[in-house]
GUGU-754149 format. One record per residue (C-alpha): residue in one letter; x, y, z. Coordinates in steps of 0.2 Angstrom, whole numbers, padded with zeros to 4 digits, always signed. Each point is the difference from the previous one (the first is absolute). Layout:
BEGIN
AXYZ ...
END
This chain:
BEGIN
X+0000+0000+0000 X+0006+0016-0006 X-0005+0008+0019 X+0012-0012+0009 X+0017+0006+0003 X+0007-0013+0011 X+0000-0019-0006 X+0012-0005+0012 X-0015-0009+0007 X-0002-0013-0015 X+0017-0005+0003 X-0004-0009+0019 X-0015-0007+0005 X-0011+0010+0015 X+0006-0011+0016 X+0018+0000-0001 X+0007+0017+0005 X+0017+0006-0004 X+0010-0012+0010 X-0007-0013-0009 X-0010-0006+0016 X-0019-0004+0003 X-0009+0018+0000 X-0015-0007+0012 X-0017+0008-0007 X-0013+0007+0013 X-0017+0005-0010 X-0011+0013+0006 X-0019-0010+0004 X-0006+0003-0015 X-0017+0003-0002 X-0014+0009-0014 X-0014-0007-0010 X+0014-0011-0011 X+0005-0009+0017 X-0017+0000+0004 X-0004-0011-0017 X+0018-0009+0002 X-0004-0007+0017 X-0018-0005-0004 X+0006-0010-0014 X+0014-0007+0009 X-0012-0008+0015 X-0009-0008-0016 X+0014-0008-0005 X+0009-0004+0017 X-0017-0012+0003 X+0003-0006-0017 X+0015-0004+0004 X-0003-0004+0017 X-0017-0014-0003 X+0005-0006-0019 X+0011-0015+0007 X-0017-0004+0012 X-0013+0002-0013 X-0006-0015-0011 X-0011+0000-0015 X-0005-0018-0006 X+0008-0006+0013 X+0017+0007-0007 X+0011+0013+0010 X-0003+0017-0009 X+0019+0003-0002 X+0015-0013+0004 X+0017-0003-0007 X+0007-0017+0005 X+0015+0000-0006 X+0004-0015+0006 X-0013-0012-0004 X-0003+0011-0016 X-0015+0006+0002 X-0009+0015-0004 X-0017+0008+0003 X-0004+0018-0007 X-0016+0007+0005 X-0006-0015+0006 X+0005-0010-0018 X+0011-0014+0003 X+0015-0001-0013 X+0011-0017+0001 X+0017-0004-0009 X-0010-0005-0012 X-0006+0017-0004 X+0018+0010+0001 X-0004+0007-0017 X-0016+0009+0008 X+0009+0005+0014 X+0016+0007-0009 X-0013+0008-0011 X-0009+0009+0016 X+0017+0006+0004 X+0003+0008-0014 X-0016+0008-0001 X+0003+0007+0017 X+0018+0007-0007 X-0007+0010-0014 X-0016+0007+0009 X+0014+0006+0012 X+0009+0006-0013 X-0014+0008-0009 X-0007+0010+0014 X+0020+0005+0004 X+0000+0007-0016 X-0015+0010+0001 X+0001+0006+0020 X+0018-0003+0006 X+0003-0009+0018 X-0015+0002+0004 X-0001-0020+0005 X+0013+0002+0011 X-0008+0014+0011 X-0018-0004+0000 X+0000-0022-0002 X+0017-0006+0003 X+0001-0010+0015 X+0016+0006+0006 X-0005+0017+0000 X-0020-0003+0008 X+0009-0007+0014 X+0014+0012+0002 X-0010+0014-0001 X-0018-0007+0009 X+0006-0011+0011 X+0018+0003+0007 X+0000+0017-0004 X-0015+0005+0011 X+0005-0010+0013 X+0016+0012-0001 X-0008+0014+0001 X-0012-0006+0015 X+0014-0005+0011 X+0016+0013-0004 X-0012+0014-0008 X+0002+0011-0017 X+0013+0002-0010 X+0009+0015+0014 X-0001-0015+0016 X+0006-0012-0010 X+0016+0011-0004 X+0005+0005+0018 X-0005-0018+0006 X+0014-0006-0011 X+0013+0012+0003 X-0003-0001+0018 X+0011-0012+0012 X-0008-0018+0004 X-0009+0005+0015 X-0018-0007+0009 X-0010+0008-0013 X+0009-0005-0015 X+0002-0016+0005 X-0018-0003+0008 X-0006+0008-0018 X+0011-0009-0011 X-0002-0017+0008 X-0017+0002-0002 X-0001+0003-0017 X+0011-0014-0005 X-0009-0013+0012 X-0016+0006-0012 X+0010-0001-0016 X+0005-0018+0004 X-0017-0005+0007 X-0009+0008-0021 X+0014-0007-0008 X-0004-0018+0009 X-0017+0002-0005 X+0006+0005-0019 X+0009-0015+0000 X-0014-0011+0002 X-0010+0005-0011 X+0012-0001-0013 X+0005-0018+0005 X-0018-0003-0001 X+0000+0005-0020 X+0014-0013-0001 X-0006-0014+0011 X-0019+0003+0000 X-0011+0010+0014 X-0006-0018+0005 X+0016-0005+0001 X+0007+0013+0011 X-0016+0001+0011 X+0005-0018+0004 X+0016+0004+0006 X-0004+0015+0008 X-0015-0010+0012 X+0014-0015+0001 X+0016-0002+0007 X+0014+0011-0007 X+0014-0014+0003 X-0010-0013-0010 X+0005+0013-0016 X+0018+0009+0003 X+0004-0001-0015 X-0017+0013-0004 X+0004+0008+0018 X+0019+0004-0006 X-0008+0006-0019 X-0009+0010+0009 X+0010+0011+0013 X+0010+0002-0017 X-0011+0008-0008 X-0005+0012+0017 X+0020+0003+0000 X-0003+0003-0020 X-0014+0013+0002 X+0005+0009+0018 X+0016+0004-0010 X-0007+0005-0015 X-0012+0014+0010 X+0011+0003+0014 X+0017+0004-0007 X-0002-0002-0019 X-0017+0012-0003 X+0002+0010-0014 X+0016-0007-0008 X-0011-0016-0005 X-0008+0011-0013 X+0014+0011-0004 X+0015-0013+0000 X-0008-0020-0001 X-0015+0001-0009 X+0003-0002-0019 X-0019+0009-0007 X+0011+0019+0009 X+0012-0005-0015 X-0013-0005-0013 X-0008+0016+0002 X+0014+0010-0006 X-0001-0011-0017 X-0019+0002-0003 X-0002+0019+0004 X-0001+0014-0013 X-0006+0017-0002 X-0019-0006-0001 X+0000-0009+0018 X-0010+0005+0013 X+0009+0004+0016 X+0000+0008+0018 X+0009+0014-0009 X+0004+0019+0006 X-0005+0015-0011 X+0017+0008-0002 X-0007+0010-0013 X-0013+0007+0012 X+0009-0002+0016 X+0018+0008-0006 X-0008+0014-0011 X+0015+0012-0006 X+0011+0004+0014 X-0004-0020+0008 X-0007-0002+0016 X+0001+0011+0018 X-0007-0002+0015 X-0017+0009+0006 X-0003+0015+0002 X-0018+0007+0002 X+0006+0020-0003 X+0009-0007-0018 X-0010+0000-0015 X+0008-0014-0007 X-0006-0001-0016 X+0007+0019-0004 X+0018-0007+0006 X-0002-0016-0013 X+0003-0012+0016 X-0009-0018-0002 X-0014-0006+0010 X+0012-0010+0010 X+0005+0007+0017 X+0013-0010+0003 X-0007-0009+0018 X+0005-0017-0001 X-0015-0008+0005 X+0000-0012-0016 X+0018-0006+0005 X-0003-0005+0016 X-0016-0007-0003 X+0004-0010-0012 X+0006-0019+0006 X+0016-0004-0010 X+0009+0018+0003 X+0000+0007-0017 X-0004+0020-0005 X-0012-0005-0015 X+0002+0018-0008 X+0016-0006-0005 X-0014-0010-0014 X-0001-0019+0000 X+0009-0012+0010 X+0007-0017+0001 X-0008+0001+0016 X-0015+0005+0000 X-0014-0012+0003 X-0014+0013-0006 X-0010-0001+0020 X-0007+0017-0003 X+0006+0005+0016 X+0009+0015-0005 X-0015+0006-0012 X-0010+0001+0016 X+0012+0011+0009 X+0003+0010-0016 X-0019+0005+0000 X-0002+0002+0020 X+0015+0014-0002 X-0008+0008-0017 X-0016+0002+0009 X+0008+0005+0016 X+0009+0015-0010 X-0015+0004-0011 X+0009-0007-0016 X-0010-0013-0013 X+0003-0019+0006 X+0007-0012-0011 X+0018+0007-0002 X+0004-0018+0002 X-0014-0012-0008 X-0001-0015-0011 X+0006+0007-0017 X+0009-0005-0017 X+0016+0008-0003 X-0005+0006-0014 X-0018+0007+0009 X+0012+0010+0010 X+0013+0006-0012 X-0013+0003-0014 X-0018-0002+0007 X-0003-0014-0011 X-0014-0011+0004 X+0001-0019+0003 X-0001-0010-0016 X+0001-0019+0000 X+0016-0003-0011 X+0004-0013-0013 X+0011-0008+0015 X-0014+0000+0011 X-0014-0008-0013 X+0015-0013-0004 X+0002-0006+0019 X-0021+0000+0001 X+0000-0013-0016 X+0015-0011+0007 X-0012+0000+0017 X-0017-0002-0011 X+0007-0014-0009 X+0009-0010+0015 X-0015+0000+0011 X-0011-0006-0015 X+0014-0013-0002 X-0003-0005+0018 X-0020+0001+0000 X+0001-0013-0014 X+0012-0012+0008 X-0010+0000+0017 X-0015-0004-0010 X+0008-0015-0008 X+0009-0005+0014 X-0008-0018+0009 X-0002+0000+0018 X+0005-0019-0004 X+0018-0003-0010 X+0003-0018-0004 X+0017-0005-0006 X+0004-0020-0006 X+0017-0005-0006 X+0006-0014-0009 X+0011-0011+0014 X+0018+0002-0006 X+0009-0013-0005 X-0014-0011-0003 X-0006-0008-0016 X-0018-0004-0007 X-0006-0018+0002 X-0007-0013-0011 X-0018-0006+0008 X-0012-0013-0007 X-0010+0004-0016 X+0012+0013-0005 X-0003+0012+0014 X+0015+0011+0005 X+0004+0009+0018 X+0008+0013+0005 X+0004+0004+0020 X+0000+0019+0003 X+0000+0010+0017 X-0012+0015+0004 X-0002+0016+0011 X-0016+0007+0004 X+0000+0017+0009 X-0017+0007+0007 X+0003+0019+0001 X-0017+0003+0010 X-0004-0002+0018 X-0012-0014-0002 X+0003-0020-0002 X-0003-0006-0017 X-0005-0019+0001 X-0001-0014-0012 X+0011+0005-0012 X+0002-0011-0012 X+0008-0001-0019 X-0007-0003-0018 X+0008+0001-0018 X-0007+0013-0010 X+0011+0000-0016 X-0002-0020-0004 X-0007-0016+0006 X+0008-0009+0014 X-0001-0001+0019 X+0010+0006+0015 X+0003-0006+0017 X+0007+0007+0014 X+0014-0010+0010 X-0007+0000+0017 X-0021+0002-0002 X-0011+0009-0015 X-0008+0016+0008 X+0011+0009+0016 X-0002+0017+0006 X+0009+0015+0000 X+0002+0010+0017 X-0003+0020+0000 X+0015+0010-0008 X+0010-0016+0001 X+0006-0012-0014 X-0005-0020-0003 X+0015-0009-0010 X+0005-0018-0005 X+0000-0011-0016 X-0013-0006-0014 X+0001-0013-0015 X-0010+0007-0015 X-0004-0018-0014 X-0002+0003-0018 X-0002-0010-0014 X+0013+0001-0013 X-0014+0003-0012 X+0001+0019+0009 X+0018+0004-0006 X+0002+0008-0013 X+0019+0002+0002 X+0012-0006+0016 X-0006+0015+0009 X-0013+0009+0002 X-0008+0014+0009 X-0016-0006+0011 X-0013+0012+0010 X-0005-0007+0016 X-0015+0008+0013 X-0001+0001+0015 X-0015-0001+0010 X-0009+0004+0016 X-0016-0011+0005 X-0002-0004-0019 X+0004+0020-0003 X+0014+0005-0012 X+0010+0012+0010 X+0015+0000-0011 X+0009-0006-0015 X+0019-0003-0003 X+0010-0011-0014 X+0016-0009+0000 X+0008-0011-0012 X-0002-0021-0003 X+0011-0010-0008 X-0002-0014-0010 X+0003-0012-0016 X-0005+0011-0015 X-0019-0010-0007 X+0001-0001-0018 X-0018-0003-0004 
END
């Protein structure tokens, strides 16, 4: 920006002072009808967040991640090895909506959804604030020497950072293991699961770092979307931006004075209080334009308009704006960039619609046994053995399952008995010989289609090759 003289702040991020040592940020409470809005939406999703591993829809947990036994379930739809391609798809999905709306309104994920921030900023934050006060008491408390009231204060603010951060760590363990699952361990005894009791008290150690000593620098320094940003914004992107057209007029900005007529003395709206820097939650002066920092929380906009109206000047000196809505007043306009992202997105979820149409809440698989070669029977009849895999996706029992040929006239039999069940979101395996005549082969192999049936219900179809002596009828 043509208004900013010094850059030297590009060239070192907001919490690392000269020295090169940890500059600790203390935020002014913020507060204004933004925060208001921010907070609201943040309760929302800190019970989604909150409840999702303990809410079940067809019997299904509505969200889980079990890494281990490899399964998933999003929004209460299961997704099984079986279905990596849906699941891989969903991601991706999830990566260019993301990028999509980055494009089209900067960080704002990061300040009003992201996890790290809603419980940074609602949770552990407040909690700051109730016990060592505003941003001013929390300055002196830290400068001043270790005595009864710091430590009585800071104790008591790390025992209830480690007691949330216990609490986080459980219900993320219960989108890994299951809500039912951790219920059960939780109601049981802990020694019975140490290895579960030891993950856990990891992941407390994980978090009470992450909110106690790490804050701001997750977002600024670990978190790889702060660098994606920088690739995917341009000119057009709508950001928490300052108006240094407006607020550094002709001669820049100057602190207030209510006998100056500012206008006559080409100063800028700005009056140069500092109320937008030390609101705002990672340290940085956001007139200097956009930052690698920035999470777009809206904090300082807040601020901005409470001084503007305090002085009698117009609010929104710092809003939600376009660089070029600033530098030019040009309007919003959906670029060619924008409607690309929004096709790729269209197109992906179509993609996943269809395939979760055409997806089976039953998958058979049946293999040749390898290794093994057909037999001669009586009458000319040729077998094959094979093995099968039946998963049931759903939460009920599927009983009498049993197989027929589809493609071509013959008979299976299963090893064991004929019809078997299946239990709920489980899988029934074991081995099957299909007899043909050689009168069916039209070659030495050929590809059969085989059903499979529930209570004389076809529920799915599968194929699979047979071999045999080629018929020359």
């Amino acid at each position: 920006m043509g208004a900013l003289k010094n850059e030297k702040f590009r060239d070192s991020i907001g919490t690392i002072n000269e020295e090169g040592n940890r500059s600790w940020v203390f935020p002014k409470k913020p507060s204004g009808k933004l925060y208001k809005y921010r907070s609201y939406v943040s309760y929302v999703l800190l019970l989604f967040l909150l409840l999702s591993p303990f809410i079940k829809i067809n019997g299904n947990q509505f969200l889980l991640f079990n890494v281990l036994e490899r399964k998933f379930n999003i929004f209460g739809f299961p997704f099984w090895p079986q279905d990596f391609h849906l699941l891989v798809i969903s991601m991706i999905i999830g990566v260019v909506f993301v990028i999509l709306f980055t494009v089209v309104f900067g960080r704002i994920f990061c300040g009003w959804i992201c996890p790290q921030t809603i419980f940074m900023e609602m949770v552990f934050r407040k909690i700051e604030y109730l016990i060592e006060g505003d941003r001013g008491k929390q300055i002196r408390l830290n400068k001043q020497p270790w005595n009864a009231e710091k430590i009585r204060k800071r104790l008591l603010k790390w025992t209830v950072f480690f007691i949330i951060s216990f609490i986080i760590a459980n219900v993320f363990l219960a989108y890994l293991i299951g809500g039912d699952e951790l219920i059960s361990y939780i109601t049981g005894n802990p020694l019975d699961h140490i290895s579960t009791l030891v993950s856990l008290l990891i992941f407390t150690a994980v978090f009470y770092f992450v909110f106690t000593w790490f804050r701001e620098q997750v977002c600024i320094i670990a978190c790889p979307y702060g660098r994606l940003q920088g690739v995917l914004l341009d000119n057009k992107t709508i950001n928490v931006a300052y108006d240094y057209v407006r607020g550094e007029g002709k001669t820049g900005r100057g602190k207030f004075n209510k006998k100056e007529d500012r206008a006559a003395s080409g100063k800028g709206d700005c009056i140069d209080c500092f109320q937008c820097v030390n609101v705002c939650p990672t340290g940085i002066d956001i007139r200097n334009g956009t930052q690698l920092e920035c999470v777009n929380c809206t904090a300082c906009i807040d601020e901005c308009n409470h001084m503007m109206e305090k002085v009698g000047l117009p609010t929104g000196l710092i809003r939600y704006a376009s660089e070029e809505n600033i530098a030019k007043k040009s309007p919003f306009k959906f670029t060619a960039r924008m409607k690309g992202y929004t096709a790729v997105l269209s197109i992906l979820i179509a993609v996943l619609i269809g395939m979760l149409f055409l997806r089976n809440d039953v998958e058979a698989t049946i293999l040749r046994l390898p290794g093994q070669l057909y037999q001669h029977k009586p009458n000319g009849v040729i077998s094959n053995i094979y093995t099968y895999k039946i998963i049931n996706k759903t939460t009920r029992e599927i009983k009498d399952i049993s197989y027929k040929l589809l493609s071509h006239k013959g008979k299976i039999e299963t090893v064991t008995h004929q019809d078997f069940d299946i239990p709920k979101q489980g899988l029934a395996e074991g081995s099957l010989f299909i007899e043909m005549h050689q009168s069916e082969m039209e070659k030495e192999k050929i590809k059969i289609k085989i059903g499979v049936y529930s209570k004389g219900k076809l529920i799915e179809t599968t194929t699979t090759n047979f071999l045999g002596p080629r018929s020359y009828r």
